[in-house]
TORKOL-4160 file (C-alpha; in steps of 0.2 Angstrom, whole numbers, padded with zeros to 4 digits, m for minus):
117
<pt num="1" X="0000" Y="0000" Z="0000"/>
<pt num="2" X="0014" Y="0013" Z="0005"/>
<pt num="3" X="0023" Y="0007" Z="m0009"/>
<pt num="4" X="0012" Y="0017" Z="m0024"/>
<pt num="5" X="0011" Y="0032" Z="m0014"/>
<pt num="6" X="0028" Y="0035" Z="m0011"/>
<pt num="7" X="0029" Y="0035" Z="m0030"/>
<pt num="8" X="0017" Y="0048" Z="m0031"/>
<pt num="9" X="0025" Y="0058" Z="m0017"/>
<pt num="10" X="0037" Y="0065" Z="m0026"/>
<pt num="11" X="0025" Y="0074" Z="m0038"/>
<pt num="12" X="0016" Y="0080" Z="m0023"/>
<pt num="13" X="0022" Y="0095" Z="m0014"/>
<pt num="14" X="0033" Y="0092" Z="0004"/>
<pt num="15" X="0018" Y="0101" Z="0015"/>
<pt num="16" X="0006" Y="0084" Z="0010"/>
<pt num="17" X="0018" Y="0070" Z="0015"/>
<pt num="18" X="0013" Y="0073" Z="0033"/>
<pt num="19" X="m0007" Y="0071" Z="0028"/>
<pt num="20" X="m0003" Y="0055" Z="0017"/>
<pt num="21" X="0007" Y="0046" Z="0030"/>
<pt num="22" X="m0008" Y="0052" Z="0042"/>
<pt num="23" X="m0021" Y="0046" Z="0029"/>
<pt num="24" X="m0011" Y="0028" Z="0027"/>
<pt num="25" X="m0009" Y="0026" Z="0046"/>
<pt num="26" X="m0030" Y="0028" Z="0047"/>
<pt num="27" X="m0032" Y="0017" Z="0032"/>
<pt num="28" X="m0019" Y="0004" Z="0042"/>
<pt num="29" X="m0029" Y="0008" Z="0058"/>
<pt num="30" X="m0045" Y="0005" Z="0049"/>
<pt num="31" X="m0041" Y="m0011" Z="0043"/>
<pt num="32" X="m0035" Y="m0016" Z="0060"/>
<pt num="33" X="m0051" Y="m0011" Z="0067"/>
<pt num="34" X="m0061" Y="m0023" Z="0054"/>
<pt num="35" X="m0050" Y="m0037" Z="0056"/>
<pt num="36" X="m0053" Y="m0037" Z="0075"/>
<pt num="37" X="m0070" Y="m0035" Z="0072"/>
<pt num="38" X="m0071" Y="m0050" Z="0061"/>
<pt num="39" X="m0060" Y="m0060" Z="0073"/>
<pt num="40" X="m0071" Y="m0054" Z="0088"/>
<pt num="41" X="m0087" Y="m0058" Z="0076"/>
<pt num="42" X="m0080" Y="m0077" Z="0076"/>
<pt num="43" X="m0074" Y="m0076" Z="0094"/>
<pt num="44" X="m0093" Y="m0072" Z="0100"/>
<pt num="45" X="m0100" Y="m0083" Z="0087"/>
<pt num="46" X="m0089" Y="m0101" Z="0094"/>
<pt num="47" X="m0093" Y="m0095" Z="0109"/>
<pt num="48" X="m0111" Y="m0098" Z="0106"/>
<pt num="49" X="m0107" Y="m0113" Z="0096"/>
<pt num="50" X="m0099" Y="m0121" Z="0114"/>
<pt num="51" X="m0114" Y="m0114" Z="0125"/>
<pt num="52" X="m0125" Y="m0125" Z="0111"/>
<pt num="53" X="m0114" Y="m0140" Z="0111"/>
<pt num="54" X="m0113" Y="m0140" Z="0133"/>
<pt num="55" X="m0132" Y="m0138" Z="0133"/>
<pt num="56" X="m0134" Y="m0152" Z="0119"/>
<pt num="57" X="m0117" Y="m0162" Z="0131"/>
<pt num="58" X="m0129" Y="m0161" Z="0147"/>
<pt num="59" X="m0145" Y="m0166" Z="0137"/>
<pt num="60" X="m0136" Y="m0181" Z="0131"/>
<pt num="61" X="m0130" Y="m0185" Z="0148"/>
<pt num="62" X="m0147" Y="m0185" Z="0154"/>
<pt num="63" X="m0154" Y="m0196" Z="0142"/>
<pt num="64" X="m0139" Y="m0207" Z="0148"/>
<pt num="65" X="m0143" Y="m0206" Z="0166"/>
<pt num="66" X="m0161" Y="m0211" Z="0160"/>
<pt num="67" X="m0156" Y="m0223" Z="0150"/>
<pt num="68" X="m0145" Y="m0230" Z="0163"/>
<pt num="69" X="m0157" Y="m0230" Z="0178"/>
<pt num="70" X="m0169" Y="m0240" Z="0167"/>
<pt num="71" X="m0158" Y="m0254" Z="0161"/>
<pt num="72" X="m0153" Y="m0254" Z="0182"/>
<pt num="73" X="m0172" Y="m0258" Z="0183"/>
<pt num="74" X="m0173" Y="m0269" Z="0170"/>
<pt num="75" X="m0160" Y="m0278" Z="0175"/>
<pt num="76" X="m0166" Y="m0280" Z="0193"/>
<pt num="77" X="m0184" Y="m0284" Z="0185"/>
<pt num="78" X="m0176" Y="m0299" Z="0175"/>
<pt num="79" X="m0166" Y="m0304" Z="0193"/>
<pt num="80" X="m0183" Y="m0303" Z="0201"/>
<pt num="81" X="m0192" Y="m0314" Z="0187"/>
<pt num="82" X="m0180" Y="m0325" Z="0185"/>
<pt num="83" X="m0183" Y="m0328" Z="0205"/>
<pt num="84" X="m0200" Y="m0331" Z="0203"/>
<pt num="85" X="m0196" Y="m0344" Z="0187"/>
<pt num="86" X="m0186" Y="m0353" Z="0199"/>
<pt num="87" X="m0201" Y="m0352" Z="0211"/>
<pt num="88" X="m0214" Y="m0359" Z="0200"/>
<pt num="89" X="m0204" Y="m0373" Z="0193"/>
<pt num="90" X="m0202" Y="m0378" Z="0210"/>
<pt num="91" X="m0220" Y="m0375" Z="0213"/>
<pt num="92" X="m0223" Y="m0385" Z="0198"/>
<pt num="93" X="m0213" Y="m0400" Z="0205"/>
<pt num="94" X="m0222" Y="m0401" Z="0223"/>
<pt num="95" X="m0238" Y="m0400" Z="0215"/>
<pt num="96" X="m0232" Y="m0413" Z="0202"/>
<pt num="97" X="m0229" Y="m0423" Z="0217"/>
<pt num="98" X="m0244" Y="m0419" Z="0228"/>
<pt num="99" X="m0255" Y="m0423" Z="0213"/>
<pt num="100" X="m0248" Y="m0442" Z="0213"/>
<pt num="101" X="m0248" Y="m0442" Z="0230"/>
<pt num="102" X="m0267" Y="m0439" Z="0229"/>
<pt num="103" X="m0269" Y="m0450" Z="0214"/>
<pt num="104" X="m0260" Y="m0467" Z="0224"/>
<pt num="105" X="m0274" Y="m0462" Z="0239"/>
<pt num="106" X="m0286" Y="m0464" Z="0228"/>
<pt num="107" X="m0281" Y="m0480" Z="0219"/>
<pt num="108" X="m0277" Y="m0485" Z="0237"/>
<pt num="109" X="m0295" Y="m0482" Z="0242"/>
<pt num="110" X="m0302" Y="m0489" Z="0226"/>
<pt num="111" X="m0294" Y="m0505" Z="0228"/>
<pt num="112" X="m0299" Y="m0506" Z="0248"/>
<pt num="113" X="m0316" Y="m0501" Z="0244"/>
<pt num="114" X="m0319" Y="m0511" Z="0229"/>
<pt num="115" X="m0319" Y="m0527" Z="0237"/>
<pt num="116" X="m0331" Y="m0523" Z="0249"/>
<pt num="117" X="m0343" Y="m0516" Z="0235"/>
């Protein structure tokens, strides 16, 4: 930039050197002044893209709290029935056993009784 004007400061009288080294210095100064704006622009701009992504980090932690308390549960849920399987097929066998108890009483009784008929 300061390059083309200093070839045209020799045309130019000595009294406008000072106003051109001033005008570039303002353009420079203005130029800064964008380039942070830009860079704070983007600085402002990540910043609500990390406030997005923690909001969505804690959602996402919460569904896998949930998710977590509810395969605890299910898992205790399966533990409990498979607890009460274990029960019943043991239910199953006493009755299994009752019922030919009963069954040899009766035969028992028919065959003392049938005689006597």
């Amino acid at each position: 930039m300061s390059t083309k004007k200093e070839k045209q400061a020799p045309a130019e009288a000595p009294a406008d050197q000072p106003e051109t080294a001033v005008q570039e210095l303002a353009d420079l100064l203005a130029l800064a002044e964008e380039r942070v704006e830009r860079l704070a622009s983007r600085a402002r701009e990540q910043a609500a893209q990390i406030e997005r992504l923690r909001g969505a980090l804690e959602e996402t932690a919460a569904e896998r709290d949930r998710l977590r308390r509810e395969l605890e549960d299910g898992q205790q849920g399966l533990s409990r029935l498979s607890a009460l399987e274990d029960q019943v097929g043991k239910l199953e066998g006493e009755r299994e056993q009752v019922r030919s108890r009963i069954e040899s009483l009766i035969k028992s009784l028919e065959a003392a009784a049938g005689p006597a008929a």
